[in-house]
PyMOL Python script that loads the backbone (N, CA, C, O; Angstrom):
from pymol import cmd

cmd.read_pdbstr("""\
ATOM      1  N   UNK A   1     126.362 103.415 109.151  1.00  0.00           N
ATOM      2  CA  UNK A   1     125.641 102.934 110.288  1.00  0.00           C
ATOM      3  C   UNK A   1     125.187 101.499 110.013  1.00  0.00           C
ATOM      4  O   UNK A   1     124.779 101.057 108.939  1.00  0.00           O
ATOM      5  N   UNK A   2     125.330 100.849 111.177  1.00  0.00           N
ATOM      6  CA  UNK A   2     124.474  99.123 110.811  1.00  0.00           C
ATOM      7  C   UNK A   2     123.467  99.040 111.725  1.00  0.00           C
ATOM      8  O   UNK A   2     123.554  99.364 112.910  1.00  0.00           O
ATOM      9  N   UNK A   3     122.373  98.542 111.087  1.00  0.00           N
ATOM     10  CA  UNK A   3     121.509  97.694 111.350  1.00  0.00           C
ATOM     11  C   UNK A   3     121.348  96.646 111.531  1.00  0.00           C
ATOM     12  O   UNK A   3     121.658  96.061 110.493  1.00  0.00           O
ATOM     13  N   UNK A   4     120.778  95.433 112.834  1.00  0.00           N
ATOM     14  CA  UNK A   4     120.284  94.312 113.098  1.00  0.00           C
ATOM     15  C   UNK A   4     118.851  94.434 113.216  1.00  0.00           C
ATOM     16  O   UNK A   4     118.269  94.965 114.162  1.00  0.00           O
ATOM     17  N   UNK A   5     118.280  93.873 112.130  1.00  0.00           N
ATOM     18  CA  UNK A   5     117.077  93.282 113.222  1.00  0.00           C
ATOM     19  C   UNK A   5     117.123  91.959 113.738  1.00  0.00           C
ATOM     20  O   UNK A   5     117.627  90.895 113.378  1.00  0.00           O
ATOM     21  N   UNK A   6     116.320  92.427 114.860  1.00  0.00           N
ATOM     22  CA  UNK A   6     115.886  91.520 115.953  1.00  0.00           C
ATOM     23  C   UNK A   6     114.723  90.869 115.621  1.00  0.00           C
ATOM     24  O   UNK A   6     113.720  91.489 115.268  1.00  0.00           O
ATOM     25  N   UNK A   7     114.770  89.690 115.703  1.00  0.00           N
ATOM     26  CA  UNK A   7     113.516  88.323 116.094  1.00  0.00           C
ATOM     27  C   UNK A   7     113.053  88.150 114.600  1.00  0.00           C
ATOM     28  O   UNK A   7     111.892  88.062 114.201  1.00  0.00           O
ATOM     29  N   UNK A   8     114.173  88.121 113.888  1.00  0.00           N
ATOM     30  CA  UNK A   8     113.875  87.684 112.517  1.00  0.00           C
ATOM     31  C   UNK A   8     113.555  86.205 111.965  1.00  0.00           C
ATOM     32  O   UNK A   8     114.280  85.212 112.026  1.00  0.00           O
ATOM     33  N   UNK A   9     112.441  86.317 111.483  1.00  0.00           N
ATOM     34  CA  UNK A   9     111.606  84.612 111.201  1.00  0.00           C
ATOM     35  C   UNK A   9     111.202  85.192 109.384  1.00  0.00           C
ATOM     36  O   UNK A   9     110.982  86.317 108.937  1.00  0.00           O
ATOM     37  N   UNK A  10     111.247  83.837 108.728  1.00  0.00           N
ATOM     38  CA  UNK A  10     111.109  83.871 107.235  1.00  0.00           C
ATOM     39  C   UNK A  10     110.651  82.425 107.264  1.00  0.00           C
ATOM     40  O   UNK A  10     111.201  81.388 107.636  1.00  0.00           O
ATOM     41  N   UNK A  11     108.937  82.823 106.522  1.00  0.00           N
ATOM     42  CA  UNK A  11     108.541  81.546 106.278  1.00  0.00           C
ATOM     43  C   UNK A  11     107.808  81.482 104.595  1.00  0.00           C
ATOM     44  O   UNK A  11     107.271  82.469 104.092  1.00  0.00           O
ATOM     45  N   UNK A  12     107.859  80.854 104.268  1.00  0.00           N
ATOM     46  CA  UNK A  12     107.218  80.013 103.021  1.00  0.00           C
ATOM     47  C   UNK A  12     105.735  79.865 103.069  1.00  0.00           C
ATOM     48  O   UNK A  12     105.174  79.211 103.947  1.00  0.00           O
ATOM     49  N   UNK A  13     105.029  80.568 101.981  1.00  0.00           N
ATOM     50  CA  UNK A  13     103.939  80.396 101.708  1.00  0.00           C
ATOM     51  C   UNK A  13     103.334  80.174 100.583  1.00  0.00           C
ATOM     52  O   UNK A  13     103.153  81.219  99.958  1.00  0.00           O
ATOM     53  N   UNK A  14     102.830  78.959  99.916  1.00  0.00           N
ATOM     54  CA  UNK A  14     103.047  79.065  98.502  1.00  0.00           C
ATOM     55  C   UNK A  14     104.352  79.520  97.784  1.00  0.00           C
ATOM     56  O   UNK A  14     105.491  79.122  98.032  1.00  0.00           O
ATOM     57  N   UNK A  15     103.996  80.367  96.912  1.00  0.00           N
ATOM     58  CA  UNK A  15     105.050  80.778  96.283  1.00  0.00           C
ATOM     59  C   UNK A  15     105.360  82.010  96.969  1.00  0.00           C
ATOM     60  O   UNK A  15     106.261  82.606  96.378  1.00  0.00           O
ATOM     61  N   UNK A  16     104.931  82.633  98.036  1.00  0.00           N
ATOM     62  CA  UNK A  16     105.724  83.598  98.763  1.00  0.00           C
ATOM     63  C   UNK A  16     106.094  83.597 100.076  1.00  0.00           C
ATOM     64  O   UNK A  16     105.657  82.912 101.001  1.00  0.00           O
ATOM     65  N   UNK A  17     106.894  84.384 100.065  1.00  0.00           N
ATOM     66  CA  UNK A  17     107.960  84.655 101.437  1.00  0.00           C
ATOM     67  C   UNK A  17     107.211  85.803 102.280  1.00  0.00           C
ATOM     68  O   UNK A  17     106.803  86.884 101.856  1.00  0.00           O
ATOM     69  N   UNK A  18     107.141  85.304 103.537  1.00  0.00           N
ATOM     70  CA  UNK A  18     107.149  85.903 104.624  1.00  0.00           C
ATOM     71  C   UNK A  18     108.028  86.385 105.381  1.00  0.00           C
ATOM     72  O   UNK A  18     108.674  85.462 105.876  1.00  0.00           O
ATOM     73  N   UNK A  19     108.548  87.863 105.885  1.00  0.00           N
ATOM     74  CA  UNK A  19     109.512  88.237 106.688  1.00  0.00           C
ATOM     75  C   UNK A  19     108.975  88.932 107.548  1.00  0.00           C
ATOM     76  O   UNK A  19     108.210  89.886 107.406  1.00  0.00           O
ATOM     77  N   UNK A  20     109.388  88.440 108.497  1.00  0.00           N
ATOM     78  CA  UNK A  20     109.152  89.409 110.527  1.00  0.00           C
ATOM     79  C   UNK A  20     110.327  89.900 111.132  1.00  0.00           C
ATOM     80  O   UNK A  20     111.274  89.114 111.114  1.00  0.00           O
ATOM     81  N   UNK A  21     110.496  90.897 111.614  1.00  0.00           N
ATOM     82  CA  UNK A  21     111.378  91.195 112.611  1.00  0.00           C
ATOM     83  C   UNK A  21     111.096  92.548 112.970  1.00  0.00           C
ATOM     84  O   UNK A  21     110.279  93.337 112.495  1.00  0.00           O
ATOM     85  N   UNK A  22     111.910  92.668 113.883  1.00  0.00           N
ATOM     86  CA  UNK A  22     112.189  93.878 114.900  1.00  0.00           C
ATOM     87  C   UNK A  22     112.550  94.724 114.644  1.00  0.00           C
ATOM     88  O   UNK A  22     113.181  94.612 113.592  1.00  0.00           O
ATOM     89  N   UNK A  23     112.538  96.189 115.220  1.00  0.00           N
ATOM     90  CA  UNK A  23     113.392  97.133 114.308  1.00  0.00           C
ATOM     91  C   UNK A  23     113.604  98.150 115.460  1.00  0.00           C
ATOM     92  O   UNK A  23     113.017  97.663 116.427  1.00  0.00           O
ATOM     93  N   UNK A  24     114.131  99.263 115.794  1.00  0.00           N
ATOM     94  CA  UNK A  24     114.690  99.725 117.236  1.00  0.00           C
ATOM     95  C   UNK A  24     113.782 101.274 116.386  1.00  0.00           C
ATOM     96  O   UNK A  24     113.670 101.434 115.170  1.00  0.00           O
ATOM     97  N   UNK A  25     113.199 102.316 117.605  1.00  0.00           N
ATOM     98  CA  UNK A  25     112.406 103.402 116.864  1.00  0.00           C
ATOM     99  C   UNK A  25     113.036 103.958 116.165  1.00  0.00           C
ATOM    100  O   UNK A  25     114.212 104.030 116.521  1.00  0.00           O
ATOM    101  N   UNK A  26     112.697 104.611 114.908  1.00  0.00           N
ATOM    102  CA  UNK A  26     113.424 105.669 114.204  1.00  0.00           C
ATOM    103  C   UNK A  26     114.009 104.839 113.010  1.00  0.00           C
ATOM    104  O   UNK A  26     114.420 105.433 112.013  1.00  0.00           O
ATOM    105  N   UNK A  27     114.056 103.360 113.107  1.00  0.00           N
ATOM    106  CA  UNK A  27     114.691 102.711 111.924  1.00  0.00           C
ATOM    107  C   UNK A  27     113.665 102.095 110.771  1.00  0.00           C
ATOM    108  O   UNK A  27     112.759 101.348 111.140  1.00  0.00           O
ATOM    109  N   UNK A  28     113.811 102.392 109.509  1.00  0.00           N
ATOM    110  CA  UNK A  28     112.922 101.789 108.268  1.00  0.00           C
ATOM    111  C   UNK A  28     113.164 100.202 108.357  1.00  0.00           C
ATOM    112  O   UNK A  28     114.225  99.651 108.650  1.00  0.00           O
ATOM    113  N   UNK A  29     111.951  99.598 108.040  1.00  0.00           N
ATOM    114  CA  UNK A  29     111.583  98.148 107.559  1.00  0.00           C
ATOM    115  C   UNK A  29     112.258  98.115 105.840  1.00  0.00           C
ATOM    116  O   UNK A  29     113.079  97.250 105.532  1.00  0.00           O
ATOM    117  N   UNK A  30     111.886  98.935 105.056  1.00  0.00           N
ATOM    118  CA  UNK A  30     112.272  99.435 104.116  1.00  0.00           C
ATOM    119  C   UNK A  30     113.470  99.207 103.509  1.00  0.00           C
ATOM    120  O   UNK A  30     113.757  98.458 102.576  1.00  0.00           O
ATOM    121  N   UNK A  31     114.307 100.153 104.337  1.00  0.00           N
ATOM    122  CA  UNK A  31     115.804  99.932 104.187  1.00  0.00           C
ATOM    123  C   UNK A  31     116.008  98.601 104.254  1.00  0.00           C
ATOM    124  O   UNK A  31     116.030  97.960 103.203  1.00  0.00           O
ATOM    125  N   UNK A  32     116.232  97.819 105.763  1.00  0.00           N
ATOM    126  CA  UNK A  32     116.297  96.669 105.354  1.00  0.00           C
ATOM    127  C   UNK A  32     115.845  95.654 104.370  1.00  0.00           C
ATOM    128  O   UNK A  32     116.616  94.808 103.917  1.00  0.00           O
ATOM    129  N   UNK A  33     114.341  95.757 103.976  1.00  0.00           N
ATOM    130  CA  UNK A  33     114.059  95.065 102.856  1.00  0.00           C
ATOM    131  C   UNK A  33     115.043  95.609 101.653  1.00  0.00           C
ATOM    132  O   UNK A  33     115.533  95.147 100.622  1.00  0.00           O
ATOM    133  N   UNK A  34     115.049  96.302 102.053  1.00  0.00           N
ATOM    134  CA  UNK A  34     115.923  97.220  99.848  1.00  0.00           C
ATOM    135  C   UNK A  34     117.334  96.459  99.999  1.00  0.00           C
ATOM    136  O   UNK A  34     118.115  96.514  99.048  1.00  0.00           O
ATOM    137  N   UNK A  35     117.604  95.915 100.892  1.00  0.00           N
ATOM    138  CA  UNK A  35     119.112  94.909 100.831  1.00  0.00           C
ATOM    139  C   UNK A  35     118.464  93.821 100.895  1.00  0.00           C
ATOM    140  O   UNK A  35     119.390  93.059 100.619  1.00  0.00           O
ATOM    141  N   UNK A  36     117.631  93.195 101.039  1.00  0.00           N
ATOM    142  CA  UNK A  36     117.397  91.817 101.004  1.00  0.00           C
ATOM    143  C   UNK A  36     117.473  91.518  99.658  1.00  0.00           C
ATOM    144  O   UNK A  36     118.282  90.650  99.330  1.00  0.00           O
ATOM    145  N   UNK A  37     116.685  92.144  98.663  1.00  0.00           N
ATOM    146  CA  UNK A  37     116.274  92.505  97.647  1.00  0.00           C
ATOM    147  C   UNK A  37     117.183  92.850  96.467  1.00  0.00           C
ATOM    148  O   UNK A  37     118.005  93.719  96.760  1.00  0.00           O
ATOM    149  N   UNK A  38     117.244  92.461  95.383  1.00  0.00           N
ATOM    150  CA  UNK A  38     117.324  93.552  93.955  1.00  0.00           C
ATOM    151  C   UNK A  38     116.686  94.422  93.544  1.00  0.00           C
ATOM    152  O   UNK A  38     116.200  94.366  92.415  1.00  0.00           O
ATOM    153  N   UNK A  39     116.579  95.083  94.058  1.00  0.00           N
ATOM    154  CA  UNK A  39     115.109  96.353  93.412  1.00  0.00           C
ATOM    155  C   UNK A  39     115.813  96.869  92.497  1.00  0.00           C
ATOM    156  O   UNK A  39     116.900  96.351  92.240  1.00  0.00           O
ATOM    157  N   UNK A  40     115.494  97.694  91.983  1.00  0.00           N
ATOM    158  CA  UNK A  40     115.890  98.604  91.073  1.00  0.00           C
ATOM    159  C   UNK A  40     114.694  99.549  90.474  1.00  0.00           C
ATOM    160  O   UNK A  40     113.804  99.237  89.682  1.00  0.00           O
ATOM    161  N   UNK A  41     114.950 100.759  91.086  1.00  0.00           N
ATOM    162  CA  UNK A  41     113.579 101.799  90.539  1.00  0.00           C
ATOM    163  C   UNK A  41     113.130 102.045  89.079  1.00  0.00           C
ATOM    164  O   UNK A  41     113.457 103.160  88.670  1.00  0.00           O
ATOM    165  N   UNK A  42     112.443 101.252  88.173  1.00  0.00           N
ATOM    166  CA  UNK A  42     112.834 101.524  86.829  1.00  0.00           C
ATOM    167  C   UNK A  42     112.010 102.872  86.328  1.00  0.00           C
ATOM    168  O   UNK A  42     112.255 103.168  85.158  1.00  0.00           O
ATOM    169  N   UNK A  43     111.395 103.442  86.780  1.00  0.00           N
ATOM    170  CA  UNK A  43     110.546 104.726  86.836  1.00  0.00           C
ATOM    171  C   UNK A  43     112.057 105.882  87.229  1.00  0.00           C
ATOM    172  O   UNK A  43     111.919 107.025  86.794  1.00  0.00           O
ATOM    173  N   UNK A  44     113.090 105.655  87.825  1.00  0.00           N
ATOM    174  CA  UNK A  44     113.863 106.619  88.311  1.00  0.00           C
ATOM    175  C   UNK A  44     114.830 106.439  87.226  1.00  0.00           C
ATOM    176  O   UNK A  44     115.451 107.386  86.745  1.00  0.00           O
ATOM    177  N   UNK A  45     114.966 105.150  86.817  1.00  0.00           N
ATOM    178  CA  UNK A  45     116.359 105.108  85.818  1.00  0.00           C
ATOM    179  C   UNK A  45     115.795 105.597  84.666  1.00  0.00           C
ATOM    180  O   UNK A  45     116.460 106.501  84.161  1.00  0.00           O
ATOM    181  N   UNK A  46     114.903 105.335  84.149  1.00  0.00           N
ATOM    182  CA  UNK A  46     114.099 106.460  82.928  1.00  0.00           C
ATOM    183  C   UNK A  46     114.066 107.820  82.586  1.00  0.00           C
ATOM    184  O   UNK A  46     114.086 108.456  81.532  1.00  0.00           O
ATOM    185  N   UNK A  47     114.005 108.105  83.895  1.00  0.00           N
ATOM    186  CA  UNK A  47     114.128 109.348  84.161  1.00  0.00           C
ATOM    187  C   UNK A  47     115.889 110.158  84.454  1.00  0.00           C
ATOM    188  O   UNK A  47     116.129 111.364  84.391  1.00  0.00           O
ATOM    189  N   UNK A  48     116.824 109.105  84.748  1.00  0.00           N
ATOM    190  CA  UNK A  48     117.883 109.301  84.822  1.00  0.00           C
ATOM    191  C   UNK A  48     118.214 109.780  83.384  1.00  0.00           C
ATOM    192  O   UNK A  48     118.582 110.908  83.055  1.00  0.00           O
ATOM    193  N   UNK A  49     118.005 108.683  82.581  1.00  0.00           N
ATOM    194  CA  UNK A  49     118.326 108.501  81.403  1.00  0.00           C
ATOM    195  C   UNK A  49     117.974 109.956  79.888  1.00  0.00           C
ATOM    196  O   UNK A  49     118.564 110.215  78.840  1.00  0.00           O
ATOM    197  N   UNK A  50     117.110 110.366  80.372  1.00  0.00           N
ATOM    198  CA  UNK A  50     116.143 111.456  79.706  1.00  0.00           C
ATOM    199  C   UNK A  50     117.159 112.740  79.651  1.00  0.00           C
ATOM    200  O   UNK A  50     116.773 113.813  79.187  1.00  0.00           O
TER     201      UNK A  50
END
""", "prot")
cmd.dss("prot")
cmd.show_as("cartoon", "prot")
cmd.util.cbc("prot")
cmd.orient("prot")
């Protein structure tokens, strides 16, 4: 499935980033952030690892 958000603005603040946008009901902010992103759960890979 794909996702757009809508009315996406990114601004600069100091040293951090601001992100806005839209999202249609039923869809995570989340998700999209976790692709903006490198995350990586290191509490889950520890536990992978065990």
């Amino acid at each position: 499935m794909r996702l757009l958000p809508q009315q996406l603005t990114m601004q600069q603040q100091g040293e951090d980033m601001v992100l806005s946008f839209a999202l249609p009901a039923g869809c995570f902010a989340t998700s999209v952030l976790r692709e903006l992103v490198n995350y990586r759960d290191c509490g889950r890979q520890t536990a992978d690892m065990e």
